[in-house]
C-alpha positions as CSV (number, residue, x, y, z in Angstrom):
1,X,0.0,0.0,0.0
2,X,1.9,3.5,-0.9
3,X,0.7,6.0,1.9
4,X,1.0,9.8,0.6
5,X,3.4,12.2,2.0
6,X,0.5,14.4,4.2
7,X,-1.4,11.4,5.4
8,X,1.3,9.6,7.7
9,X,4.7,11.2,7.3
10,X,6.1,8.1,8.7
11,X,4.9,5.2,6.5
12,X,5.7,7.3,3.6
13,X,9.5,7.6,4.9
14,X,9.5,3.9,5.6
15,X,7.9,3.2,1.7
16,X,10.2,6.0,0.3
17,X,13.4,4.4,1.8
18,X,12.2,0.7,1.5
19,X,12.0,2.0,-2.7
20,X,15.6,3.8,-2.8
21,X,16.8,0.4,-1.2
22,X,15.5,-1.6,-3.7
23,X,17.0,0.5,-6.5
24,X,13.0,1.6,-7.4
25,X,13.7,5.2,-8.4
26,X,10.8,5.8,-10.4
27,X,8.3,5.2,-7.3
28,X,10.1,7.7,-5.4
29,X,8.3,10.7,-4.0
30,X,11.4,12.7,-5.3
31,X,10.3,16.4,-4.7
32,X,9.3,15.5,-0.7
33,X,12.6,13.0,-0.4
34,X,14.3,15.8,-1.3
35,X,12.0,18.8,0.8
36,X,12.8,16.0,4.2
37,X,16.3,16.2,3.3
38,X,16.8,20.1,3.3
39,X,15.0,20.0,6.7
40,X,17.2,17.6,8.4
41,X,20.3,20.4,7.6
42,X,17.7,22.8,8.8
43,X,16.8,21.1,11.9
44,X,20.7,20.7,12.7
45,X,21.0,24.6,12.5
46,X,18.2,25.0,14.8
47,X,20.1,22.9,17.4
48,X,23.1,24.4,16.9
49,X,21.2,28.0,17.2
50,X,19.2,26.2,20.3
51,X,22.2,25.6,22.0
52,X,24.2,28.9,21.6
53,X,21.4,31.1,22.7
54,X,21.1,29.1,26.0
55,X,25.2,29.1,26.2
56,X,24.8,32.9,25.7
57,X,22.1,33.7,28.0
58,X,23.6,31.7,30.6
59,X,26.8,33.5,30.6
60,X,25.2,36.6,30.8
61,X,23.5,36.0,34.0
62,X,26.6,34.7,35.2
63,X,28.5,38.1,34.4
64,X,25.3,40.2,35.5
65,X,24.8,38.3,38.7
66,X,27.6,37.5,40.2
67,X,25.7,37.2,43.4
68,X,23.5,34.2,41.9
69,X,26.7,31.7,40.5
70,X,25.6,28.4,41.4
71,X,26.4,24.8,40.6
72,X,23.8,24.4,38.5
73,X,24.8,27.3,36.3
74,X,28.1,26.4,35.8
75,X,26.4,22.9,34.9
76,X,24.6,24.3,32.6
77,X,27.5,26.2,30.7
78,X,29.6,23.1,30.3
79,X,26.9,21.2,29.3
80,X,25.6,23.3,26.6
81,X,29.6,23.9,25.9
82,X,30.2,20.3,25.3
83,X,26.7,19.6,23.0
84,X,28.0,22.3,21.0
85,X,31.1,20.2,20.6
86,X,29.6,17.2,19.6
87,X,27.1,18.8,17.3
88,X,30.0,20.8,15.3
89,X,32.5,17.3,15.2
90,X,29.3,15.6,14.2
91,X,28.3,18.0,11.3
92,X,31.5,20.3,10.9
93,X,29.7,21.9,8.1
94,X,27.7,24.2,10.8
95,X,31.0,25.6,11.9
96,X,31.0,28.5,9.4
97,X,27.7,29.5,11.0
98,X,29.4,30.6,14.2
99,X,31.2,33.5,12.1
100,X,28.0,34.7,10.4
101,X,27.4,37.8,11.8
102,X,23.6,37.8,10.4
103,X,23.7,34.2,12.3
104,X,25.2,35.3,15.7
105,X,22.8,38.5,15.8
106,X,19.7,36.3,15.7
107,X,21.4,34.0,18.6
108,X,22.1,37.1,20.2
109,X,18.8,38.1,20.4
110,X,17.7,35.1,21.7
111,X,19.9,35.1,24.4
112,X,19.5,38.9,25.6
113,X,15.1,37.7,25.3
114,X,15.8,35.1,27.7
115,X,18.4,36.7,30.0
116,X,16.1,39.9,30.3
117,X,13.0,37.2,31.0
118,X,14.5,35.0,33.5
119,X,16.8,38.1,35.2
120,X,14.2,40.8,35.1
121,X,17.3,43.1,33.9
122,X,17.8,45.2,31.3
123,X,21.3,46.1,31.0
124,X,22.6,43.7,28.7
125,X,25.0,45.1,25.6
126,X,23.3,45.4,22.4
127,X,26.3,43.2,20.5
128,X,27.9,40.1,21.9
129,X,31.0,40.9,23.5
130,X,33.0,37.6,23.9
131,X,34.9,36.0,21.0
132,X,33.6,32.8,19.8
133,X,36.5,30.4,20.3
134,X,38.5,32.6,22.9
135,X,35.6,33.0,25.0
136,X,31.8,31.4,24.4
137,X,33.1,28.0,23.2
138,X,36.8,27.9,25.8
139,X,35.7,25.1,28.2
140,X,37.3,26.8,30.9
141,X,36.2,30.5,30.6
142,X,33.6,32.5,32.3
143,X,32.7,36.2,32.1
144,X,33.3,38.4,35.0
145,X,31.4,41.4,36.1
């Protein structure tokens, strides 16, 4: 039974791989193979971006409240540190992304939105002021105040 792409998503992928496998080319729902491709890259940038922006706002509370510094923060800053890591080894491809300025803006932004939310503070710079591999990605740096 052939299940359409907006029916069961799933199925389909199963059929649609099951055909490439078996060298069946001219069954294959080429135009959504190809769209589910271009969103796997797509979901991999959202990661990375996921996990930069919560890198980022976490440092910030760490250099804006100094007073605050736990355990759990510092947790949370390796953790995203070392997922960041693995992501880039695993698809080194997203490493130019950390130099896009257009990239690191809209990470940025993120990170002030939820630094402002979970702080209550306002007084975070405009720009990010660390270097990427110096600073945000250095396993054993942390922002003073």
């Amino acid at each position: 039974m052939m299940h359409t792409y907006n029916e069961d998503i799933l199925a389909w992928s199963m059929e649609q791989a099951q055909l490439i496998r078996a060298g069946r080319f001219d069954l294959v729902d080429i135009e959504h193979v190809a769209e589910e491709i271009e969103d796997v890259g797509k979901s991999e940038q959202r990661e990375l971006t996921s996990r930069m922006s919560v890198l980022l706002a976490h440092l910030l509370k760490w250099q804006y409240q100094p007073e605050r510094r736990g355990a759990s923060w510092e947790r949370t800053i390796r953790a995203q540190r070392k997922e960041i890591a693995y992501h880039l080894d695993d698809t080194p491809s997203l490493k130019p992304k950390l130099l896009e300025p257009r990239w690191l803006d809209m990470v940025w932004s993120k990170a002030l939105a939820q630094a402002t939310t979970e702080t209550g503070l306002d007084c975070f710079p405009e720009t990010c002021p660390w270097l990427m591999d110096d600073e945000i990605l250095n396993a054993c740096w942390f922002p003073e105040t």
